[in-house]
C-alpha distance (Angstrom), angle and dihedral (degrees) to the residues before:
residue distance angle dihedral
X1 . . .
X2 3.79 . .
X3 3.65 112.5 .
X4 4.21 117.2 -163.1
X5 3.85 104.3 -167.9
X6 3.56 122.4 -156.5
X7 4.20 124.5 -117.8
X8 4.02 79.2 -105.6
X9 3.57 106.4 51.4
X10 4.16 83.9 37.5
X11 4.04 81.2 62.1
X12 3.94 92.3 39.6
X13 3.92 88.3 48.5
X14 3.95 97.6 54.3
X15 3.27 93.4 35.3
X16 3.69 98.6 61.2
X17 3.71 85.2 -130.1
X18 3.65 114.4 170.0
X19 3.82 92.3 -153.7
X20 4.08 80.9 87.8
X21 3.71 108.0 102.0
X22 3.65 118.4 -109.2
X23 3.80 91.8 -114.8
X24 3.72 96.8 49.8
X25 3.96 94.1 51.8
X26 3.73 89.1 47.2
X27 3.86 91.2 54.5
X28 3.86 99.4 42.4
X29 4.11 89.0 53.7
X30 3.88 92.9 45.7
X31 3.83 101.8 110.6
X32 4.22 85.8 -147.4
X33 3.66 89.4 67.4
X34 3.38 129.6 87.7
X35 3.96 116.9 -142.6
X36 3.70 126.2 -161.7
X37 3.60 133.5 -177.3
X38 3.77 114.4 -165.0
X39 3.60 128.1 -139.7
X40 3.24 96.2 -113.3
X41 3.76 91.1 57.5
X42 3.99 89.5 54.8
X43 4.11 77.5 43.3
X44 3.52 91.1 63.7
X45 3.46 106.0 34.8
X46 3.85 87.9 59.6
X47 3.83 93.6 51.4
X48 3.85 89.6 52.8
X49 3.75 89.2 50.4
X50 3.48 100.1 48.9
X51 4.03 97.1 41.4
X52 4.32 79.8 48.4
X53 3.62 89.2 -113.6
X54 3.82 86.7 130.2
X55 3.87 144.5 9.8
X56 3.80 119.6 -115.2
X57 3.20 125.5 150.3
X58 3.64 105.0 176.6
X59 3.63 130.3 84.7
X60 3.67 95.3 -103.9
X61 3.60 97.4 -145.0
X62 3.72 96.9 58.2
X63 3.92 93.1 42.1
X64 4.34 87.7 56.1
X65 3.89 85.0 45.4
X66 3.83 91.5 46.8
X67 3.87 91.1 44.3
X68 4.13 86.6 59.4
X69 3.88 90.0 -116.8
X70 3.52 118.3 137.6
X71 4.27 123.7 -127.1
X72 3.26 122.0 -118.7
X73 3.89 127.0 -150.5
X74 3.28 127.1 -140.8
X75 3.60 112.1 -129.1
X76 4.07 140.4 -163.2
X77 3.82 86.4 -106.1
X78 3.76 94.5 51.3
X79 4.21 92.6 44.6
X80 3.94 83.7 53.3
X81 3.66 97.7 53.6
X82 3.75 93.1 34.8
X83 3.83 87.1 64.0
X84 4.26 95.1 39.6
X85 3.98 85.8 62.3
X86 3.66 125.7 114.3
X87 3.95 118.1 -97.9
X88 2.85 93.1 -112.2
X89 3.90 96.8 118.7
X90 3.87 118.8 21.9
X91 3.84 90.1 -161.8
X92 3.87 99.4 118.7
X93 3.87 94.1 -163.1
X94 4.09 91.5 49.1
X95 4.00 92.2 43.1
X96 3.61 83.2 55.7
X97 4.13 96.8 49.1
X98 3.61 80.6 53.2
X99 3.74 102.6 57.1
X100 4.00 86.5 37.9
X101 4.03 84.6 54.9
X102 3.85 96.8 49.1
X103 4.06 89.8 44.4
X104 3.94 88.0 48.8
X105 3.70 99.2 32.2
X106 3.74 81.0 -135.3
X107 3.89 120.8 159.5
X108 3.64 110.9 -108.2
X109 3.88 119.9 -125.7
X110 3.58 110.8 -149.0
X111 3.77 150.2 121.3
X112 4.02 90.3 -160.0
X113 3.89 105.2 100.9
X114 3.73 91.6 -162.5
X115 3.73 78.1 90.4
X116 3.68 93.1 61.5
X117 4.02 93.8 70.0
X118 4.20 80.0 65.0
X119 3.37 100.0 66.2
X120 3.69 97.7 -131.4
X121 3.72 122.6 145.4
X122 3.90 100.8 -98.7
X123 4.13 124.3 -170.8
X124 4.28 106.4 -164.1
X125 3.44 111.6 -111.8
């Protein structure tokens, strides 16, 4: 299974943070699934950090390499669909998880349920 994770459950994930559902950490350290973490996640992330929204330390790249998830690219294709979606979330960062999880068929990792207007398969992280 492809698993998309979410800038939060990214944070949870590093962080040990036991706020990350059961489920979720189960299927992120199952060897059979593949995890990806956008570039628009890393995208965000950085913004938050450097407006002190959040604290990360790390170079975010190397921590998602370290972790043994794979980076995803964001690509003409994905920007397109990202902007055909519905309105129904104005989140430019999640509209464009959602167009990456269609074009994948990836599994969504997420506690947002903005995504669940998308119809993408989402697992509650």
């Amino acid at each position: 299974m492809i698993l998309l994770i979410d800038a939060h459950v990214l944070v949870w994930w590093l962080a040990g943070d036991p706020t990350l559902t059961a489920d979720a950490r189960s299927a992120l350290a199952d060897p059979a699934n593949e995890v990806i973490v956008s570039a628009a996640t890393i995208w965000e992330l950085a913004i938050k950090r450097s407006k002190g929204k959040i604290r990360l330390d790390a170079d975010l790249t190397a921590v998602v390499d370290a972790a043994g998830f794979a980076s995803l690219p964001v690509t003409s294709a994905d920007t397109e669909a990202a902007a055909e979606l519905p309105p129904h979330h104005q989140d430019p960062f999640d509209r464009m998880l959602v167009a990456q999880a269609h074009r994948l068929g990836a599994v969504l990792v997420s506690r947002d349920l903005a995504f669940d207007a998308y119809g993408v398969d989402i697992l509650r992280g």
